[in-house]
C-alpha positions as CSV (number, residue, x, y, z in Angstrom):
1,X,-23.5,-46.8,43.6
2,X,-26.5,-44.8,42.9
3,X,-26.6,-41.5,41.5
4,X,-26.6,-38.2,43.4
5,X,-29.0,-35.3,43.1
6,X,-28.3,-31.9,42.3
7,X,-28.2,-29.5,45.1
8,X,-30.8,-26.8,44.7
9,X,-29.8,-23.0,43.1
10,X,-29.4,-20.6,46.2
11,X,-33.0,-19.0,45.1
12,X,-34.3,-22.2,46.7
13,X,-33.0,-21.0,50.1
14,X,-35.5,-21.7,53.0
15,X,-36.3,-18.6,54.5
16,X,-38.2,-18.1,58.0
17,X,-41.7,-17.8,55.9
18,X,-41.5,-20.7,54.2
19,X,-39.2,-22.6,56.2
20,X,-40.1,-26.3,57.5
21,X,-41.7,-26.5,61.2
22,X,-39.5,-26.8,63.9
23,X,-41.2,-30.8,64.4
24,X,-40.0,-31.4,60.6
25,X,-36.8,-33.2,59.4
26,X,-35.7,-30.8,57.1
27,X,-34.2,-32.1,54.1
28,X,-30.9,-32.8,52.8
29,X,-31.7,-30.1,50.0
30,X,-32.9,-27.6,52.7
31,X,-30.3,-28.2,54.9
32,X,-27.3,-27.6,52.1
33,X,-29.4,-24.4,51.1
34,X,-30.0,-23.0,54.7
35,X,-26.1,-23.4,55.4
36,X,-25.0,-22.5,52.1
37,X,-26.7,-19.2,52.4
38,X,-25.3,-18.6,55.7
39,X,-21.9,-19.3,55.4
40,X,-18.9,-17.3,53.7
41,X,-17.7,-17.0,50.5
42,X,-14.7,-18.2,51.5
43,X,-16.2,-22.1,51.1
44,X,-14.7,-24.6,49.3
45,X,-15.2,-27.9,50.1
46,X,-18.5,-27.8,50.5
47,X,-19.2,-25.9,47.1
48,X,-17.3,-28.6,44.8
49,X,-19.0,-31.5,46.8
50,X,-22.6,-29.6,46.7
51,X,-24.3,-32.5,48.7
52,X,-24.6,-32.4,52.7
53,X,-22.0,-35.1,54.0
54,X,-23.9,-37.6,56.0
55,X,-21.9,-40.2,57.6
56,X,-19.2,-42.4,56.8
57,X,-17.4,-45.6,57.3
58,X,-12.8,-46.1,56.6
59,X,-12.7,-45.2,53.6
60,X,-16.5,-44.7,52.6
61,X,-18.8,-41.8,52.9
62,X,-22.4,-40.8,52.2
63,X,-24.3,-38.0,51.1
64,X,-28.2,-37.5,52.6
65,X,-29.5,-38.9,49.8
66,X,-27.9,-42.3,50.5
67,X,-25.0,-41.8,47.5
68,X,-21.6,-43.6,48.7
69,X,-18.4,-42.4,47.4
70,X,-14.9,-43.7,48.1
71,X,-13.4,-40.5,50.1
72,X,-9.8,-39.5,49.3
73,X,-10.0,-36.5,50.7
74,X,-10.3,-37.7,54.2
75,X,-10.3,-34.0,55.4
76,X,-7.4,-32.7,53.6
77,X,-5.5,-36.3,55.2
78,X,-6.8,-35.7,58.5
79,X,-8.4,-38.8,58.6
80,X,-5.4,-41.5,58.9
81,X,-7.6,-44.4,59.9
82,X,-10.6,-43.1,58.0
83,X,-13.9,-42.1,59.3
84,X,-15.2,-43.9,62.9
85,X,-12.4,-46.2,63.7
86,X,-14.1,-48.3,66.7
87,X,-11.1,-48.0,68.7
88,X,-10.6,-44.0,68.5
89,X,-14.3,-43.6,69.1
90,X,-14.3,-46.7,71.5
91,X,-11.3,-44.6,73.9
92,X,-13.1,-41.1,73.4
93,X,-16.3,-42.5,74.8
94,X,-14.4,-43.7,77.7
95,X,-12.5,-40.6,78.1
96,X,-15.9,-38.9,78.1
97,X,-17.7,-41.1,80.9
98,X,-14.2,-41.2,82.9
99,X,-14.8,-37.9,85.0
100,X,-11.6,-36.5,83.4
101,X,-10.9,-33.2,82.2
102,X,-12.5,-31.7,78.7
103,X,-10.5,-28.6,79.1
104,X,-7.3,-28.0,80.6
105,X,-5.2,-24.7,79.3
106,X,-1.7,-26.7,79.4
107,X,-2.4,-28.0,82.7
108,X,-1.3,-31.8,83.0
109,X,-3.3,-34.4,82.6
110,X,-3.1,-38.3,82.2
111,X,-4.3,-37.5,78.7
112,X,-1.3,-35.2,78.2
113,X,1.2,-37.6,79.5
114,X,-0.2,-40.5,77.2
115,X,-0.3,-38.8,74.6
116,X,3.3,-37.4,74.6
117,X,4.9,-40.7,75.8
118,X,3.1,-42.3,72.4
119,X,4.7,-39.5,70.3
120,X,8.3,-39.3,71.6
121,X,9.0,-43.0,70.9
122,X,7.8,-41.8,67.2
123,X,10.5,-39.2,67.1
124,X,13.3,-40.8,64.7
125,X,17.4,-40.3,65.6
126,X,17.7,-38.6,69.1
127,X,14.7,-36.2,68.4
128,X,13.4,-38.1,71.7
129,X,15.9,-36.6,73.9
130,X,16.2,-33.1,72.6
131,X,13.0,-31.7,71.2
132,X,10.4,-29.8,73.3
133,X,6.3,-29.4,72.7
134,X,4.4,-26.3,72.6
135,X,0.8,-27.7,72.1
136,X,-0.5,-24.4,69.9
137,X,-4.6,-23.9,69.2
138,X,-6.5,-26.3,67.2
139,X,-5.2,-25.6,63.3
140,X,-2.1,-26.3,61.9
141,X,-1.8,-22.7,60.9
142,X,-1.3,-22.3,64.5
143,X,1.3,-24.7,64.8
144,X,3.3,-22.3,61.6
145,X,2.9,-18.9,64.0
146,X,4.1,-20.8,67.0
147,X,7.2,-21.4,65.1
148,X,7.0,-18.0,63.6
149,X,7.5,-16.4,66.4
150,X,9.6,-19.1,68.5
151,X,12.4,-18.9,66.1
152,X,12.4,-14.9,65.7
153,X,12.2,-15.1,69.3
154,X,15.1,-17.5,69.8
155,X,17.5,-15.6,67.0
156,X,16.9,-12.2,67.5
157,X,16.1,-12.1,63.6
158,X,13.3,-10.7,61.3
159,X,13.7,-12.7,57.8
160,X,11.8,-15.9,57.2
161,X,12.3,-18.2,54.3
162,X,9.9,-20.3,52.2
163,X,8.9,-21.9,48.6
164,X,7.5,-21.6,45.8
165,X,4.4,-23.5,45.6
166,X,4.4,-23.7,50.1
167,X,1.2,-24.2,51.4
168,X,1.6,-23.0,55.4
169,X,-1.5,-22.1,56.6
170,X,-4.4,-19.1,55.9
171,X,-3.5,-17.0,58.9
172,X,-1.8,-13.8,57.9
173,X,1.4,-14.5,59.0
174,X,1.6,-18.0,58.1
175,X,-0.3,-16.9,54.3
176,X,2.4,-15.0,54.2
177,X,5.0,-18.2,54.0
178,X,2.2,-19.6,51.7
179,X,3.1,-19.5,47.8
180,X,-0.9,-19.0,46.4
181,X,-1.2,-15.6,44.4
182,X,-4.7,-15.9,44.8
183,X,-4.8,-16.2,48.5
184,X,-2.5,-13.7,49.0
185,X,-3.1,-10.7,46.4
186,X,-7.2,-9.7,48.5
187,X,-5.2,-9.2,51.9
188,X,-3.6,-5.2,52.2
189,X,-0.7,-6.2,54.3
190,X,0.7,-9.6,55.1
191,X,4.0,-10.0,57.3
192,X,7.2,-8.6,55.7
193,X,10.5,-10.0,55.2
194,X,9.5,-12.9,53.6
195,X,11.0,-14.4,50.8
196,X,10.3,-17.1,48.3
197,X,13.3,-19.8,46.9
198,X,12.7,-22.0,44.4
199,X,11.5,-25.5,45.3
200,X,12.7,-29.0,42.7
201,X,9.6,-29.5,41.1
202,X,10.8,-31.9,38.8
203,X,8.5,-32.0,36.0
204,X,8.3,-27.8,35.9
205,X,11.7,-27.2,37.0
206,X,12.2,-23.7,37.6
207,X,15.5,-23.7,36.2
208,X,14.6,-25.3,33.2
209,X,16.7,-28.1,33.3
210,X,15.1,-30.8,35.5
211,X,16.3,-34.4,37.2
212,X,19.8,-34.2,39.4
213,X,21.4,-31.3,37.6
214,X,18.0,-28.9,39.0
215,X,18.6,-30.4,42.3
216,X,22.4,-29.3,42.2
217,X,21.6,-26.1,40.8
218,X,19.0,-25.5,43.1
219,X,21.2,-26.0,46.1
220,X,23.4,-23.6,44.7
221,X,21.1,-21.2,44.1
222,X,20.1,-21.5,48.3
223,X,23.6,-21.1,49.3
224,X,24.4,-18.2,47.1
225,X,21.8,-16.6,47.9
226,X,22.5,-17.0,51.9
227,X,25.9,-16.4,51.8
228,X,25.9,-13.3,49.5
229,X,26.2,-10.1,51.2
230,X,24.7,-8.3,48.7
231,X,21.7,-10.7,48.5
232,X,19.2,-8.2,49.7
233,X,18.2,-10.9,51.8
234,X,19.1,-10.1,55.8
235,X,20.1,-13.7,57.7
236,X,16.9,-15.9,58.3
237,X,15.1,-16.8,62.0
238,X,14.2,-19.8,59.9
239,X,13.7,-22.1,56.9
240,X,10.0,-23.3,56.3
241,X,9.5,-26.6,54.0
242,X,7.5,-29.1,52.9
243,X,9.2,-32.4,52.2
244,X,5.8,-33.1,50.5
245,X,4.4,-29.9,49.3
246,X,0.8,-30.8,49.6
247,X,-1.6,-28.1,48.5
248,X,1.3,-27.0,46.0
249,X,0.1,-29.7,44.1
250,X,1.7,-33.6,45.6
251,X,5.4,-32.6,44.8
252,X,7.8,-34.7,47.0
253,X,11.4,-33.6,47.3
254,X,13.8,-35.1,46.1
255,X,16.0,-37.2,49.1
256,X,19.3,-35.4,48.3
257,X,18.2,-31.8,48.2
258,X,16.3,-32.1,51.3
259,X,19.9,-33.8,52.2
260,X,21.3,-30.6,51.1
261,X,19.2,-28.4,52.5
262,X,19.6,-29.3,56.2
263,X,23.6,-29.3,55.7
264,X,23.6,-25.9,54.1
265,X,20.9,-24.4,57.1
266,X,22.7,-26.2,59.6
267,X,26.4,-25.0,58.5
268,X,24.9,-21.3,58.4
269,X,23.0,-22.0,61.8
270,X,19.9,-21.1,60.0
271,X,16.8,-23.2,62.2
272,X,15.3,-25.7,59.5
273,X,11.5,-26.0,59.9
274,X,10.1,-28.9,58.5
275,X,6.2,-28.5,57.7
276,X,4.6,-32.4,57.8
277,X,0.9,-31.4,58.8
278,X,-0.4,-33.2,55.7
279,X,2.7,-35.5,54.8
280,X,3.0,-36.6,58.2
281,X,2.4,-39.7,60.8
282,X,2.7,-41.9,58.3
283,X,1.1,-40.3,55.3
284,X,4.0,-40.8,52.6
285,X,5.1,-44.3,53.5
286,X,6.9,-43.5,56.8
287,X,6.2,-41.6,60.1
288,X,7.2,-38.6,58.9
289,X,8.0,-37.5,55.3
290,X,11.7,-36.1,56.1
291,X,12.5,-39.6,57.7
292,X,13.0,-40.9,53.8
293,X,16.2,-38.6,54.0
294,X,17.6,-39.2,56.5
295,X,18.1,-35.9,58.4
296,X,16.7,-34.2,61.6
297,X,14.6,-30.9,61.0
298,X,15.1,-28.0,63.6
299,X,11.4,-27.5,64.1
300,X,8.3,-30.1,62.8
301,X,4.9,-28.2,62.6
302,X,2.4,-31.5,63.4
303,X,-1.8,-31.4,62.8
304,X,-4.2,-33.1,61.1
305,X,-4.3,-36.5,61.9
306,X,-2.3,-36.2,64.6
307,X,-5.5,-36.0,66.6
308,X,-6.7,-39.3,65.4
309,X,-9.7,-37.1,64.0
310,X,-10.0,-34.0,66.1
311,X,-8.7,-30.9,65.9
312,X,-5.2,-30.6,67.5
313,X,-1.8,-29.0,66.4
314,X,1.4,-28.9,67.8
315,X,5.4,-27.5,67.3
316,X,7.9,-29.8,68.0
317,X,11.5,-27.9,68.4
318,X,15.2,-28.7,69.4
319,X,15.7,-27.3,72.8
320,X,18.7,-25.6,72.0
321,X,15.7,-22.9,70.6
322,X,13.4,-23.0,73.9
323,X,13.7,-19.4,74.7
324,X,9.8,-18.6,75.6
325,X,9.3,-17.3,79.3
326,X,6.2,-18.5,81.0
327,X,3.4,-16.8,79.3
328,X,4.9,-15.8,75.7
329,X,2.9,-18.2,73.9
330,X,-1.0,-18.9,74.8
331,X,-4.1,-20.3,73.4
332,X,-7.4,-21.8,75.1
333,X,-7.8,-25.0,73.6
334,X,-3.5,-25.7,72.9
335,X,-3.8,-29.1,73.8
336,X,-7.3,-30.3,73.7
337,X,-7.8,-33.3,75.9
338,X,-10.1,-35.3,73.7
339,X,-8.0,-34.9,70.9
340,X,-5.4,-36.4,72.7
341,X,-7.1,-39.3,73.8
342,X,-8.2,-40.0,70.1
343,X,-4.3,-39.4,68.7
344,X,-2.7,-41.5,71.4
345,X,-5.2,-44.4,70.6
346,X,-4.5,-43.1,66.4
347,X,-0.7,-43.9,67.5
348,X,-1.3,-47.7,68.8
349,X,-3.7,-48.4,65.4
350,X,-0.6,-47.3,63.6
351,X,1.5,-49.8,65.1
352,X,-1.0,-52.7,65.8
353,X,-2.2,-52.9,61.8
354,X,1.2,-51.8,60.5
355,X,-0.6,-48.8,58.5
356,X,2.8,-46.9,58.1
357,X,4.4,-49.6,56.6
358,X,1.1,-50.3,54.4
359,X,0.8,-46.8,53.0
360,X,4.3,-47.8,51.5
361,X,2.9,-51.0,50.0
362,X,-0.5,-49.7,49.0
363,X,1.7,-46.4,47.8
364,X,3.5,-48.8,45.6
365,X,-0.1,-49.9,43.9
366,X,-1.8,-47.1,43.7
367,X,0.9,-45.2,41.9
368,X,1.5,-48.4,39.8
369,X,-2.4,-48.1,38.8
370,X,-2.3,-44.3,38.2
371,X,1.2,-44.8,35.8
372,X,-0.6,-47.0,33.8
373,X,-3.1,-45.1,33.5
374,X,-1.3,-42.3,32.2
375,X,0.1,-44.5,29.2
376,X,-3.8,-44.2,27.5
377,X,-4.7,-40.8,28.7
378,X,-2.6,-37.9,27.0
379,X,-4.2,-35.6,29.2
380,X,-2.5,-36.6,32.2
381,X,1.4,-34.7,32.3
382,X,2.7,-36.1,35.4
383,X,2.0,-39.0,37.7
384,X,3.6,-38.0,41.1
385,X,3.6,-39.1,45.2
386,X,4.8,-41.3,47.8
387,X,2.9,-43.3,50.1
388,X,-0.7,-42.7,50.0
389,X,-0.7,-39.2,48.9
390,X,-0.7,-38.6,45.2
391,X,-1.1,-35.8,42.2
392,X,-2.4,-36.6,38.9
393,X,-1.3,-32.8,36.9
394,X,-3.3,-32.7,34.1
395,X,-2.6,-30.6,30.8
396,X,-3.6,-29.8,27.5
397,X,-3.0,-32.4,25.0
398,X,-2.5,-30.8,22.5
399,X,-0.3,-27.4,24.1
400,X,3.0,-26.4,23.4
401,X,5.7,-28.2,25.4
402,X,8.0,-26.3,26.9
403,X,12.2,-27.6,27.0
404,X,11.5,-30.3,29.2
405,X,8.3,-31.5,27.4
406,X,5.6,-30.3,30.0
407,X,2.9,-29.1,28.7
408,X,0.6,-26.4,29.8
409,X,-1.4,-26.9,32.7
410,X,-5.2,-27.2,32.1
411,X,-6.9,-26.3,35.5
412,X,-10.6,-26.2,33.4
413,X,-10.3,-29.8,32.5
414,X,-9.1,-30.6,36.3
415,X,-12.1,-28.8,37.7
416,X,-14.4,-30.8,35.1
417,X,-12.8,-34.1,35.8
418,X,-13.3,-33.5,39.7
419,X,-16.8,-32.9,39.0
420,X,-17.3,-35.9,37.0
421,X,-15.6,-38.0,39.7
422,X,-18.3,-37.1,41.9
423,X,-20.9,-38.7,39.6
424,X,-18.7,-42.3,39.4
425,X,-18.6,-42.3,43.1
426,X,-15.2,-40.7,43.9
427,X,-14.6,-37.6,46.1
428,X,-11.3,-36.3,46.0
429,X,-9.5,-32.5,45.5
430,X,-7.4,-30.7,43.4
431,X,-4.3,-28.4,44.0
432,X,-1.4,-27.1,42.4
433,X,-0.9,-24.4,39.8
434,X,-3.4,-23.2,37.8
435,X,-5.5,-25.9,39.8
436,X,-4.4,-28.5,37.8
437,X,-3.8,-31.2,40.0
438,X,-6.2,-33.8,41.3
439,X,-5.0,-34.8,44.6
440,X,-5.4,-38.1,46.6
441,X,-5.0,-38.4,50.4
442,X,-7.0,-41.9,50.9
443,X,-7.0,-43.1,54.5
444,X,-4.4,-45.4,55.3
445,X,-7.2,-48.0,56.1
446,X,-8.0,-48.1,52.2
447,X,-8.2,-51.2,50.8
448,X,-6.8,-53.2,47.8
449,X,-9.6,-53.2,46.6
450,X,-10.9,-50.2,47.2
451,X,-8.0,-48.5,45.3
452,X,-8.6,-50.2,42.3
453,X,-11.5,-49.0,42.4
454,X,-10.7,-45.2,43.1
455,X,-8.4,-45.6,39.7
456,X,-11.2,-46.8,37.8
457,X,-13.7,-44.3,38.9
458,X,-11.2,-41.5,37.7
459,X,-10.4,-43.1,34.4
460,X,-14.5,-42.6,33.4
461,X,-14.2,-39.3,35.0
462,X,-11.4,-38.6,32.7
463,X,-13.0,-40.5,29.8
464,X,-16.1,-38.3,30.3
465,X,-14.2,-35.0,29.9
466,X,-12.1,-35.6,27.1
């Protein structure tokens, strides 16, 4: 892989004096520098990565300078089957030339009725026969105000529940469920009567005492708290989780408190939400991440790659809940008809190459790889994931441990090693507390090969920031 450029400093911005003819190819330096000017400081992405993203291939990208790296970002896991799959783009060009429908409110449409008839058959227990669809706007934020409101709707109740470390969406009301400080703190007024419990992250337990004993006690602590009349806390219109908290920084619940969970919501008839808009369709090993327990949710918030790579987000609920008149919930693009084309033809890749079932076995490698890893490189506190989706939490070496020998979070060194992982061909994220966490969401189209190397480009990265 060759190596990248440096993007130029903002005071190399083009402006309309000295800016390229309208007959010349700008650059990939002037193009980064135009946009990167323009846009808000609200970018993220696109600052870490510094390089104007030019195309890409599965599991491959490249910059406009002709630098490949292996992507496990994949659009925050939007990307399922990786970038281009011939038969998503194959289906959305025939879509295109068919005549059909771009647009449609929530008219029907062949392209609805595909889609839907994929999805239900991908509904585990008899989710198929009870659950409705409200098809929200493009985000999966979207998808987590839907359910906002459906389920204050449908109970007559104001409270709504989340975690620590929950990652829900950037809209006020669904930043509000969201656990970031940093997200939150700017913004003067977010939506009230929310409240945080604690969520079993294993290797910082919040109850300091890790493994099944901080499962048990954090089940206790739910129930207390829901059955207390003097918890402060007014009966919920729901409970919003994550069975893999993504952004949070890759923690998977454990099966038996998310086991637990749904018997101690569905005893107190308390709607159980489950978020999979990252964890989901097929992300952790199986179709959906709360499948590996063994329950049904209330409520599954779906996006991402459930659009087989364009933008489309949806609620699924138990119709026991559907208490929307015509008209309560609205949107101009719920639905969007090439989206899905692309996730019904997403759904038959799925099946036809086995990538669910894959993710489990590549899941099983990469995490083997990364483990290993960990036995040379004190810097890394805790190997974590399922599936294809994985955290690397980083620390400082030589830190304090606390009672359960975690030590303290080093988000400087994560944000270094990222950087460095550019420059050995790897683009990937980080997440967690502190930012600690480098995060991999591969497509499920990655390789063998290709994951050997992704573990080998982040061992120099690591190597190079020690």
């Amino acid at each position: 892989m060759t190596t990248r450029t440096t993007a130029p400093a903002p005071d190399a911005v083009p402006t309309p004096d000295t800016a390229s003819t309208p007959d010349a190819v700008p650059t990939p330096d002037e193009i980064y520098a135009y946009v990167r000017a323009r846009e808000s400081g609200a970018r993220t992405y696109a600052t870490a990565f510094g390089q104007v993203l030019q195309g890409g291939h599965g599991a491959r990208v490249r910059d406009g300078h002709g630098t490949e790296y292996l992507d496990c970002l994949a659009a925050a896991g939007t990307l399922a089957l990786g970038h281009n799959h011939p038969k998503v783009l194959d289906r959305v060009r025939a879509y295109l030339e068919s005549g059909q429908v771009q647009q449609a409110l929530d008219l029907t449409t062949p392209a609805k009725y595909a889609f839907l008839s994929a999805l239900y058959e991908k509904l585990p227990g008899t989710m198929a026969d009870t659950f409705r669809t409200q098809f929200c706007g493009p985000a999966g934020a979207d998808a987590t105000e839907a359910a906002i409101k459906l389920f204050k709707t449908a109970t007559g109740r104001r409270t709504v529940l989340a975690f620590h470390g929950a990652y829900h969406g950037m809209t006020t009301g669904s930043l509000a469920l969201t656990g970031n400080l940093d997200a939150k703190e700017p913004v003067a007024s977010l939506m009230p009567d929310v409240h945080h419990l604690p969520y079993p992250y294993d290797y910082r337990c919040p109850f300091g005492l890790g493994g099944d004993q901080g499962v048990r006690v954090g089940l206790t602590y739910i129930e207390r708290l829901l059955t207390d009349p003097e918890s402060g806390i007014t009966k919920p219109a729901a409970v919003f989780v994550e069975a893999v908290q993504g952004e949070g920084g890759v923690i998977p619940a454990p099966p038996e408190w998310l086991r637990g969970l749904r018997e101690i919501t569905a005893r107190l008839d308390i709607p159980l939400v489950l978020d999979e808009i990252q964890a989901g369709w097929g992300r952790t090993g199986t179709m959906w991440a709360f499948e590996e327990a063994g329950i049904e949710p209330d409520a599954v918030l779906v996006s991402k790659a459930v659009g087989g790579g364009f933008p489309l987000a949806l609620l699924l609920y138990r119709d026991t809940y559907d208490a929307w008149r015509p008209g309560a919930h609205a949107g101009t693009f719920r639905g969007n008809q090439i989206a899905l084309v692309a996730g019904a033809a997403a759904l038959e890749v799925l099946a036809e190459e086995g990538l669910v079932e894959k993710a489990a076995v590549k899941g099983e490698l990469l995490g083997g790889l990364l483990r290993r890893l960990a036995l040379t490189r004190p810097e890394i506190g805790d190997i974590r994931g399922r599936g294809l989706m994985w955290g690397i939490e980083l620390v400082d070496p030589d830190g304090e441990a606390d009672a359960l020998g975690a030590r303290p979070a080093d988000g400087d060194r994560a944000r270094r090693v990222k950087k460095a992982c550019l420059e050995h061909g790897l683009l990937l994220e980080s997440g967690g507390r502190h930012g600690a966490v480098l995060r991999l969401l591969p497509p499920l189209t990655i390789t063998e090969e290709e994951i050997h190397a992704v573990v080998g480009a982040l061992e120099k990265a690591l190597v190079d920031c020690a």
